[in-house]
C-alpha positions in Angstrom: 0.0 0.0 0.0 1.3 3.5 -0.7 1.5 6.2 1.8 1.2 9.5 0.7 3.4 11.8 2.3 3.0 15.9 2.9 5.8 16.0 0.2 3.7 13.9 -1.9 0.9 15.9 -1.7 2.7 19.6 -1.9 4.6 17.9 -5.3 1.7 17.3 -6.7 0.0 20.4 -6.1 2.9 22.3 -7.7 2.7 20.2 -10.8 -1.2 20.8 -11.0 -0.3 24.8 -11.0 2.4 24.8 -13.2 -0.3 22.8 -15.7 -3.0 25.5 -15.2 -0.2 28.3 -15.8 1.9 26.8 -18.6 -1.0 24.5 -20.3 2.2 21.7 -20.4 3.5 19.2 -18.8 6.7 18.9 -17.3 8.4 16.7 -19.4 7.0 18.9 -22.2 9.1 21.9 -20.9 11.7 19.9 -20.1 12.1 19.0 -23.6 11.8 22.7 -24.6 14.1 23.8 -23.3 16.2 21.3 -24.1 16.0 22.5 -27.7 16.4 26.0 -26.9 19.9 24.0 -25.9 20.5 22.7 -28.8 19.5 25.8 -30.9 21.8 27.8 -28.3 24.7 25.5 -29.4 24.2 25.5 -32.8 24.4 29.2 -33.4 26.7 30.3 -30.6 29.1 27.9 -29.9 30.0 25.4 -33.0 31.9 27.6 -35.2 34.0 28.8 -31.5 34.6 25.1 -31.0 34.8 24.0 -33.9 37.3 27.1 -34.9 39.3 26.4 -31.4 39.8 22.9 -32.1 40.8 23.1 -35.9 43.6 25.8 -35.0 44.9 23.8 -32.1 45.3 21.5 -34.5 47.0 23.8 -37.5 49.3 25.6 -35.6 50.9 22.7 -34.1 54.5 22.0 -35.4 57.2 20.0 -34.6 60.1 20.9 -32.8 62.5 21.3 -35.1 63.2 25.5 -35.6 66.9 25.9 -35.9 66.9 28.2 -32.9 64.9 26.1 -30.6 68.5 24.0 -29.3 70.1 27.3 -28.4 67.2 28.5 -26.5 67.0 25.2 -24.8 70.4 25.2 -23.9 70.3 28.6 -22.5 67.4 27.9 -20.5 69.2 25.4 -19.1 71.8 27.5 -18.4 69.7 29.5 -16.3 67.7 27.5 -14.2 71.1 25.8 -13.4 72.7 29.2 -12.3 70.3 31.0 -11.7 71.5 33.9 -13.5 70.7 35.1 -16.6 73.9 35.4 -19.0 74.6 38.9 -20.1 78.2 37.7 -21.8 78.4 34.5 -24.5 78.9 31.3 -22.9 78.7 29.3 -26.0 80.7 30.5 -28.7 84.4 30.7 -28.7 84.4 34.1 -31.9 82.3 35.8 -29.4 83.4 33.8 -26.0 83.2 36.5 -23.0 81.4 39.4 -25.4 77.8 41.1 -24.2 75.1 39.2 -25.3 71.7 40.7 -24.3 69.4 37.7 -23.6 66.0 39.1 -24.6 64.3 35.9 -24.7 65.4 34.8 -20.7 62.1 33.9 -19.8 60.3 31.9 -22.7 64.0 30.3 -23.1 63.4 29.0 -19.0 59.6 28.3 -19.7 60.9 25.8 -23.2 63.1 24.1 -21.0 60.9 23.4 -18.4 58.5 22.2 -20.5 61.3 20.0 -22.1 62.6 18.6 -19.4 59.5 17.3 -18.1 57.4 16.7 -21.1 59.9 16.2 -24.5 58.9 17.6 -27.4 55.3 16.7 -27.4 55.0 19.1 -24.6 56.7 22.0 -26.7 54.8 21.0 -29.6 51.3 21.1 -27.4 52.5 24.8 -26.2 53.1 26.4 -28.6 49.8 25.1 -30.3 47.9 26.5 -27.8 50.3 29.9 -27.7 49.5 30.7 -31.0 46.1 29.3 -30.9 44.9 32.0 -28.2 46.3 34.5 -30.5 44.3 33.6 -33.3 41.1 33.4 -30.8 41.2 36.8 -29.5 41.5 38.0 -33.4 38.3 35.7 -33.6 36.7 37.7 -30.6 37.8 41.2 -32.2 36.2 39.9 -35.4 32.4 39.4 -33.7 33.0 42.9 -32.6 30.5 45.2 -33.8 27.6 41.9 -34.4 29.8 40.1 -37.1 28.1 36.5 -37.6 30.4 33.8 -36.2 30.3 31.8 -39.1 32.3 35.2 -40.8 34.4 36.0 -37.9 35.6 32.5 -38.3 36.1 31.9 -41.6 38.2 35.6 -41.5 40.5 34.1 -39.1 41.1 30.4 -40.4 42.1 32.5 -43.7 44.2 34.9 -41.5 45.9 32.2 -40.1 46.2 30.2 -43.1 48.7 33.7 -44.6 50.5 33.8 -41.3 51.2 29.8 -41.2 54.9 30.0 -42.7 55.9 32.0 -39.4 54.1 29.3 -37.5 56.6 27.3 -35.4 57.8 26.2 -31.2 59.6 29.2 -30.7 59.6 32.7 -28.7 58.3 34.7 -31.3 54.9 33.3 -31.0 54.5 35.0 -27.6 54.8 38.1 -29.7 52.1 37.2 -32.1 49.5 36.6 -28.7 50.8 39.2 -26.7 50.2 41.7 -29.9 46.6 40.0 -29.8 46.0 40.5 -26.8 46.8 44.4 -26.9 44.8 44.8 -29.8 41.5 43.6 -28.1 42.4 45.3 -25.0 42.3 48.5 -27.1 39.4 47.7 -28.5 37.8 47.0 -25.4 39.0 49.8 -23.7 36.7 52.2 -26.0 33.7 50.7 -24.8 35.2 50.1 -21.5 38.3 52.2 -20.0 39.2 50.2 -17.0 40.1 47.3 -19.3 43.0 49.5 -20.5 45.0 49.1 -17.4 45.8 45.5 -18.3 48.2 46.7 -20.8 51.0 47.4 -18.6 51.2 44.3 -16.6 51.2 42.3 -20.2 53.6 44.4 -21.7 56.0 43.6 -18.7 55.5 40.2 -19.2 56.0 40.3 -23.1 59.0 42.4 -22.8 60.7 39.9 -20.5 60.0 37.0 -23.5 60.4 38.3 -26.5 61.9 41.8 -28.0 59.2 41.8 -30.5 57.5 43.8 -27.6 58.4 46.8 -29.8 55.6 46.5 -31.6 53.4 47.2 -28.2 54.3 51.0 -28.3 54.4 51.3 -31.7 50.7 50.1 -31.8 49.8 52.1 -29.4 51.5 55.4 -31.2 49.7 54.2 -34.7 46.6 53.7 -32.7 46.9 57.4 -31.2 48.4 58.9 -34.5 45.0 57.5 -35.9 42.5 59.3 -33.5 44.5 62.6 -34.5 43.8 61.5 -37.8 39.8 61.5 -37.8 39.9 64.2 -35.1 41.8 66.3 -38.5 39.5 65.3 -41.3 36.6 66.1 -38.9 35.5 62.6 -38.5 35.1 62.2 -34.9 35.3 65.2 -32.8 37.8 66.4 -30.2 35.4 65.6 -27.1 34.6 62.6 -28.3 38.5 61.6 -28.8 39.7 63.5 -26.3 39.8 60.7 -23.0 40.8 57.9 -25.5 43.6 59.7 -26.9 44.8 60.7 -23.4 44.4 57.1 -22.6 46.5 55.6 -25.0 49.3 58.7 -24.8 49.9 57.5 -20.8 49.7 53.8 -21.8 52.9 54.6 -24.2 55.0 56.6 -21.8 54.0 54.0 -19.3 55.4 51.1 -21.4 58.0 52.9 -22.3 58.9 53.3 -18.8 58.6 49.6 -18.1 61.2 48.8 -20.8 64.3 48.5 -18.3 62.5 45.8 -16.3 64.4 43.4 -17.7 67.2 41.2 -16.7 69.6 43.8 -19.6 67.9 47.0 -18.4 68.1 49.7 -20.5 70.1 47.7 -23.2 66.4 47.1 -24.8 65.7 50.3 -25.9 68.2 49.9 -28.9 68.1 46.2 -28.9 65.2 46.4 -31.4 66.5 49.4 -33.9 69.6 47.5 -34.0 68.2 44.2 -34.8 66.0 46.2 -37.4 69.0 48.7 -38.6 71.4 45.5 -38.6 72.0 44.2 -42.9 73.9 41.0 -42.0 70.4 39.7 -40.3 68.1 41.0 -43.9 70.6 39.9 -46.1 71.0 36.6 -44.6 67.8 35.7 -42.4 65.3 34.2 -44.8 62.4 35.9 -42.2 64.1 38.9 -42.7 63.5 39.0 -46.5 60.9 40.2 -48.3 58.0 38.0 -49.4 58.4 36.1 -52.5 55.3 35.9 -53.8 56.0 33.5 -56.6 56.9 31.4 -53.5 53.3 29.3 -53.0 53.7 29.6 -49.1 53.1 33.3 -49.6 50.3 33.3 -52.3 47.4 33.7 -49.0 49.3 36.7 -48.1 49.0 38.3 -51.3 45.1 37.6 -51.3 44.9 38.7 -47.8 45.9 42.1 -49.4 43.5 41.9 -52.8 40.7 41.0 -50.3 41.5 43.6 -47.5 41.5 46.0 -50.8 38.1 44.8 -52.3 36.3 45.1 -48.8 37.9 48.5 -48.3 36.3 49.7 -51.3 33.0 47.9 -50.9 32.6 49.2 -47.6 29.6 51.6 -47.4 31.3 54.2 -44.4 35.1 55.1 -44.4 37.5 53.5 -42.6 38.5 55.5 -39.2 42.4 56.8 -38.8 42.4 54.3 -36.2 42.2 51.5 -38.6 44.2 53.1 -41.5 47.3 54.2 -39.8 47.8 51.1 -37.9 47.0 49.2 -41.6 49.5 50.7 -43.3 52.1 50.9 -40.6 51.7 46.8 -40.3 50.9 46.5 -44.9 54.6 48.1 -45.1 56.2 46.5 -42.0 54.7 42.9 -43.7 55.8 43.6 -47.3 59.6 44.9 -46.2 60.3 41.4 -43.9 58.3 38.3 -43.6 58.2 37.7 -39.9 55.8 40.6 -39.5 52.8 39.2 -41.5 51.2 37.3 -38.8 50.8 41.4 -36.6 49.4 42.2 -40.1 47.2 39.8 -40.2 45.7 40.9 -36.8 45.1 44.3 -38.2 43.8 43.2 -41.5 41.2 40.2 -40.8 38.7 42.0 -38.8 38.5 44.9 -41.7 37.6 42.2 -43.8 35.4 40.3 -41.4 33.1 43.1 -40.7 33.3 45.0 -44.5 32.9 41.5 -46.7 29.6 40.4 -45.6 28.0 43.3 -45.9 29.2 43.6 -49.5 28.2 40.2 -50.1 25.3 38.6 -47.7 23.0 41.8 -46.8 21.1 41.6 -50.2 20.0 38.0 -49.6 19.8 38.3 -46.2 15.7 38.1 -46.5 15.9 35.0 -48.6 19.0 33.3 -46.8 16.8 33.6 -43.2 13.3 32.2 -44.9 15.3 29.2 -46.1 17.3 28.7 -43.0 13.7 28.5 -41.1 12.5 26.3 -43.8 16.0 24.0 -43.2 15.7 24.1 -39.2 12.0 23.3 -39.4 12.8 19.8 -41.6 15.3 18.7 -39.3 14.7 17.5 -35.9 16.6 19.7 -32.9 18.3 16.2 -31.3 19.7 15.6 -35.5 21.1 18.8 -35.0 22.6 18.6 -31.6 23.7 15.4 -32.2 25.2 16.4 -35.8 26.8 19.3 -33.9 28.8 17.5 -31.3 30.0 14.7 -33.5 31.3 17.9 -36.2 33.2 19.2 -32.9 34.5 15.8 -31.8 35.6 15.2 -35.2 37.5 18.2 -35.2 39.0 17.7 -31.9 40.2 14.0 -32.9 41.9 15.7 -35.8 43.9 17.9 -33.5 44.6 15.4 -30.9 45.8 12.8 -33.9 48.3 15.8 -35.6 49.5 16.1 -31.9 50.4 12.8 -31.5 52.0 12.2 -34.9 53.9 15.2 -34.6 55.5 14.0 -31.5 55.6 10.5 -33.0 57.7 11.8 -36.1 60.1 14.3 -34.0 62.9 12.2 -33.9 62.7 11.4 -37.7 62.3 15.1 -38.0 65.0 15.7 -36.3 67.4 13.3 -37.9 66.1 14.4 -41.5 67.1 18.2 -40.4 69.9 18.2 -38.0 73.6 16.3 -38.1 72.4 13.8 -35.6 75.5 10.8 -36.2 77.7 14.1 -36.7 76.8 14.9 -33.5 76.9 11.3 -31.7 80.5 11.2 -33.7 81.9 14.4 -32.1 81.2 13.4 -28.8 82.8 10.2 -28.5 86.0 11.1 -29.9 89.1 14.0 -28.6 88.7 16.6 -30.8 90.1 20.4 -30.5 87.2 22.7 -28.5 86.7 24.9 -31.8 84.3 24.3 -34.0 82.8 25.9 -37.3 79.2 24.9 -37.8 77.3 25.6 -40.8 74.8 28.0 -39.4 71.1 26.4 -39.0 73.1 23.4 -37.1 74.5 26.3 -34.2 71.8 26.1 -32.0 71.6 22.0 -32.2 75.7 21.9 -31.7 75.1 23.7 -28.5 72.3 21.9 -27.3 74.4 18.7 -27.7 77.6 19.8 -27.7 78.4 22.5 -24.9 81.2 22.2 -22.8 82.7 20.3 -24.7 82.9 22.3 -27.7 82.3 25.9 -28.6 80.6 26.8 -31.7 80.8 29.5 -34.6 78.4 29.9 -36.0 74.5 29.7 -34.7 71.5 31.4 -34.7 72.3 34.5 -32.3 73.1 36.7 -35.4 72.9 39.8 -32.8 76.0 38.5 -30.7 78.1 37.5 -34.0 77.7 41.1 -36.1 77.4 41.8 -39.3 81.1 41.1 -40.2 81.2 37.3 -38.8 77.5 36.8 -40.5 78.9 38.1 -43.8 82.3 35.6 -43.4 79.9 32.4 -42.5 77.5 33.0 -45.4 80.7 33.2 -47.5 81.9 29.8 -46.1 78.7 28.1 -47.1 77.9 29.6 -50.8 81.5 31.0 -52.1 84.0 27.9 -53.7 87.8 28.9 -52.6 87.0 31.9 -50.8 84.5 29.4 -48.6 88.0 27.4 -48.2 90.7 29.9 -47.3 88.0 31.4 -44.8 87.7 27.7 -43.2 91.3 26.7 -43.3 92.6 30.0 -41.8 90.2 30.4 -39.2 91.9 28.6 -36.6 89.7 25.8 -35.7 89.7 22.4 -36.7 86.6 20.4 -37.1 83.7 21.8 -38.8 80.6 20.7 -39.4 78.5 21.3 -42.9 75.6 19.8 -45.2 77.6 17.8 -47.8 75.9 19.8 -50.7 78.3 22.7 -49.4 79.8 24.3 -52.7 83.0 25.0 -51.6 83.8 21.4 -50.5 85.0 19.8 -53.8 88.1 23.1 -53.1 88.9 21.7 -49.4 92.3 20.2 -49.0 91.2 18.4 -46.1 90.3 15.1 -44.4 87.2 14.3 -44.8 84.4 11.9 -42.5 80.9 11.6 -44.4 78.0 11.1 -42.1 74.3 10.6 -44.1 73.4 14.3 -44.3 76.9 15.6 -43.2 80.3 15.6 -43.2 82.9 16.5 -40.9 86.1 17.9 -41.6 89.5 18.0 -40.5 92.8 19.9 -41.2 95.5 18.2 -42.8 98.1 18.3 -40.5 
């Protein structure tokens, strides 16, 4: 027999009043608003996951950028001392000289992460690095209420241009941290207080990465640009006026962070050199300009025919504070490679919120009518269920391109560095002094410090111009390659065997797969 309780009694009287309100049952609005769910997560969140898992996925490299050894090994370095080196520890051209170690702190953070996770663990970083960098151009893109489905298709093609810079090293934390500033700008029009975030990030960035340059000079193009439309009469002065001030005290105040760093006020001109310096443009491939009957940089070039089409479809004209920063990243892009990706932040939401007005507002009557039509033939759990299998889908590709990337590192690594070279070096007595063909510095040092010192590697600010311009002379010029090795004072060196000037060298030589080592006569 069932007993009926008081609880019974006052649940079922709250069911019969929520009938006589609603005219439903329970079960009924449980279901409804289980499709308002599904709806929800259809509109708002697929193309964000979706978009979040596909870049984790693309950005991910493996670990195999010439500079990563040297940055590893100074990390090292570090955490063992605890010191950060302002003098050369690694070289013997440059033994003992100042070396300003602008990249201290993502150089400690890649060899922690090495040290207790490999490679994968790099690889996994910097994926999600970069990938946060690409989602906050994502978020900038929705600004202003651009659809998702344009905000991400904007930034997948963004990143698709910027993917030959992609890699595990430092200068990613420059592409996020530039991000990151932008939408803080950004927000900081509609709300001011979100502006004092900048300093604390800009501290941070200018401790990994010198790229940090580019936070004040963002900030002045930014500032130059309100000056602009208050000029042409665009936007007036009170209506500038506290965002202009804004900005002007977040550029002295960055500028006055600057000598927080472990090389103090050495950072000022640590950028203008590196820019000024024509041993690093004539020799740095990311220091060149873009080839663009090279394929990799074909989606730049239609980054800029697109960017140029939605400038001149757009129905309003674009504000200073778009157009100065645009052209001060358009010329900084087509004068050196490695600043295409900060481009690309300023470019994609232009086109983002100017292209589908140009192209979907005309249809936008008939594209909604079908869409009903299409959401009313298809059941709500098709959708959600179609929805989450799309974003699992997705994040099984990124997990799988994680895992074979980390699978594949050590035959990446073989394929690109002098690994027996390097295995043959160490086991045998061999003078300290050794010339190394320059993308195989940083992996000499990794594997070869203390027990020999290198010249060359990939710190092309320690060696100068004049040591840059002998190495690349080394590698591409016949007897003038020879006379350079053989009166340089050290005896073994380490090149690719496809090394021009080898078939001149008078000297013993020890072929190792994609290597060869050489020794002086004696």
């Amino acid at each position: 027999m069932r007993v009926i309780t008081a609880e019974t009694l006052d649940s079922i009287a709250k069911r019969e009043k929520h009938e006589r309100q609603t005219g439903m049952e329970p079960l009924e609005v449980w279901g409804m608003i289980a499709r308002v769910r599904a709806n929800y997560l259809s509109r708002s969140h697929v193309f964000s996951l979706v978009l979040l898992l596909g870049l984790l996925g693309m950005t991910a490299r493996s670990a195999i950028d010439p500079d990563l050894w040297w940055h590893l090994r100074t990390g090292q370095w570090i955490v063992e001392t605890g010191q950060v080196p302002h003098s050369d520890p690694f070289s013997f051209t440059r033994f003992g000289h100042a070396w300003v170690s602008h990249e201290w702190l993502s150089e400690v953070a890649f060899y922690e992460l090495w040290k207790h996770g490999g490679a994968a663990a790099l690889i996994v970083f910097s994926a999600i690095v970069t990938t946060a960098g690409f989602m906050l151009l994502y978020l900038r893109c929705l600004r202003g209420g651009g659809k998702r489905h344009w905000a991400a298709a904007a930034t997948v093609f963004g990143a698709l241009a910027s993917a030959p810079s992609w890699g595990v090293r430092p200068q990613m934390f420059t592409f996020t941290l530039a991000s990151l500033l932008l939408w803080l700008v950004e927000r900081g029009e509609d709300r001011p207080r979100v502006l004092f975030w900048i300093a604390p990030v800009f501290l941070l960035w200018l401790n990994l990465h010198a790229g940090f340059a580019l936070g004040p000079a963002l900030l002045f193009a930014y500032g130059g640009g309100l000056i602009m439309e208050i000029a042409v009469g665009s936007t007036s002065w009170s209506q500038a006026r506290s965002m202009l001030a804004r900005v002007l005290v977040l550029l002295v105040a960055c500028l006055a962070l600057v000598p927080l760093n472990p090389s103090g006020a050495q950072l000022y001109r640590y950028p203008l050199d590196t820019l000024r310096s024509p041993g690093m443009r004539s020799f740095i491939v990311e220091w060149f300009s873009p080839n663009f009957h090279d394929g990799i940089y074909r989606s730049f070039l239609l980054v800029w025919l697109v960017l140029l089409v939605a400038l001149a479809s757009s129905r309003s004209r674009p504000k200073g504070r778009v157009v100065v920063p645009l052209l001060l990243t358009g010329f900084a892009a087509l004068d050196a490679v490695r600043h295409i990706p900060i481009f690309v932040l300023v470019a994609i939401p232009v086109i983002a919120a100017a292209l589908p007005a140009a192209i979907g507002e005309r249809d936008e009557g008939a594209h909604a009518a079908k869409s009903a039509r299409g959401r009313a033939g298809v059941s709500w759990r098709f959708r959600a269920v179609f929805n989450a299998a799309v974003i699992v889908l997705v994040g099984v590709f990124a997990l799988a391109k994680w895992m074979s990337l980390a699978r594949d590192q050590n035959a990446r690594v073989a394929e690109m560095f002098p690994q027996q070279a390097v295995a043959f070096l160490r086991s045998g007595d061999y003078p300290q002094r050794i010339f190394v063909y320059y993308d195989w510095g940083g992996y000499a040092i990794w594997n070869l410090y203390p027990g020999y010192r290198v010249f060359m590697d990939g710190r092309a600010d320690l060696y100068g111009d004049e040591l840059m311009a002998n190495s690349r002379m080394s590698c591409s010029s016949g007897r003038a390659g020879e006379m350079f090795l053989t009166g340089g004072g050290w005896k073994p060196c380490l090149c690719p065997l496809a090394a021009p000037w080898l078939r001149f060298c008078c000297l013993i030589r020890i072929g190792i797969t994609n290597s060869v080592i050489l020794r002086r006569l004696s």
